[in-house]
N, C-alpha and C positions, 0 to 999 in steps of 0.2 A: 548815650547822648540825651541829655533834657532838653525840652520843647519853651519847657516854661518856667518861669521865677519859682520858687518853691510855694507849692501854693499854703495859705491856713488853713485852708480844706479842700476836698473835693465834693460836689456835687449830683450826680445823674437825676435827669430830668427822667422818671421812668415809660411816661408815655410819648409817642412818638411826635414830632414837633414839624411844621409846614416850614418844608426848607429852604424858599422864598423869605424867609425873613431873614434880615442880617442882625447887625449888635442892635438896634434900637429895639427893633420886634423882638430878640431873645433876651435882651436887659427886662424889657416889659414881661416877659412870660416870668423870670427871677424875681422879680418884686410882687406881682400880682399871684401868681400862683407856686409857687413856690416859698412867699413870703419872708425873701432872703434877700440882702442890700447886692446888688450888682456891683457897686464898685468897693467891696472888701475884697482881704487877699485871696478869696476864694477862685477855685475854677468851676466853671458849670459847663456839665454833657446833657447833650442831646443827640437823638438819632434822628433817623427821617423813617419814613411807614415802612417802607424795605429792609430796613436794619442795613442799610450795605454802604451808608453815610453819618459821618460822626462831626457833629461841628462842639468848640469848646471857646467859651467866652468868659475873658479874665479880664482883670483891672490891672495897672502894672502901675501905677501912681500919677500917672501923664496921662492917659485915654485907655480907650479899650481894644482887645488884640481878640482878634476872632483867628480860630482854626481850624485847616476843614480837612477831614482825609475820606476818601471814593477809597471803597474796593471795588475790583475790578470781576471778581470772579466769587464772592464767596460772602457773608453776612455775619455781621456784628453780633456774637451770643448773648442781646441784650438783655439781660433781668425784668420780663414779662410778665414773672409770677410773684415778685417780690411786692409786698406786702406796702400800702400806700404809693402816693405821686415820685419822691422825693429819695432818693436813697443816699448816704455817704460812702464812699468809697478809698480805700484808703491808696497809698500809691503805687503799693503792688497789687490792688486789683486794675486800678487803673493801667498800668502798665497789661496787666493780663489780658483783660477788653481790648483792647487792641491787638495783643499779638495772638485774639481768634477763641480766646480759652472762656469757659462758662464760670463765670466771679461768685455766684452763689452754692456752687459748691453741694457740698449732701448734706441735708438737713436730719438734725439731731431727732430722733425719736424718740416719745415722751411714754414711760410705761408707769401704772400702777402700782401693779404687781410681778411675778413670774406668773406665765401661762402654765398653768400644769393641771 
């Protein structure tokens, strides 16, 4: 089942975002820090300091659709280590982040030579 229009992209916000704000204050976090228009076909993720909270803010051509999901018992594998503010995510990772799994995956190791 989809949630959402197909988005042109996906987003994640990678540090963690004060989850007192609704679409105004997460529109504002997209354009100032993120440097990315809030109202393209994009969607943008955020978590809260816990990881145990996911809100997602898209444009749909009419206004903007904020969506929120709590867990209850267990925390978002958010990508902590991942490299800059900003990451894209494609829609099977996105799908993966939610249903619990680590999106970054094992990272390729870069050799030289052979050790010998």
């Amino acid at each position: 089942m989809k949630m959402f229009v197909d988005p042109g992209a996906i987003y994640l916000q990678r540090e963690p975002v004060d989850f007192r704000k609704s679409i105004n204050g997460l529109a504002m976090i997209v354009e100032q820090e993120m440097q990315l228009s809030p109202m393209s076909s994009a969607l943008f993720v955020f978590c809260n300091k816990n990881r145990d909270r996911v809100k997602a803010l898209y444009w749909d051509q009419t206004g903007f659709c904020l969506w929120y999901k709590r867990l209850e018992k267990d925390k978002f594998k958010w990508p902590l280590k991942y490299p800059g503010q900003t990451m894209t995510l494609s829609e099977m990772d996105w799908e993966r982040l939610l249903s619990g799994y680590d999106i970054l995956g094992h990272r390729p190791l870069l050799y030289a030579g052979l050790i010998g």
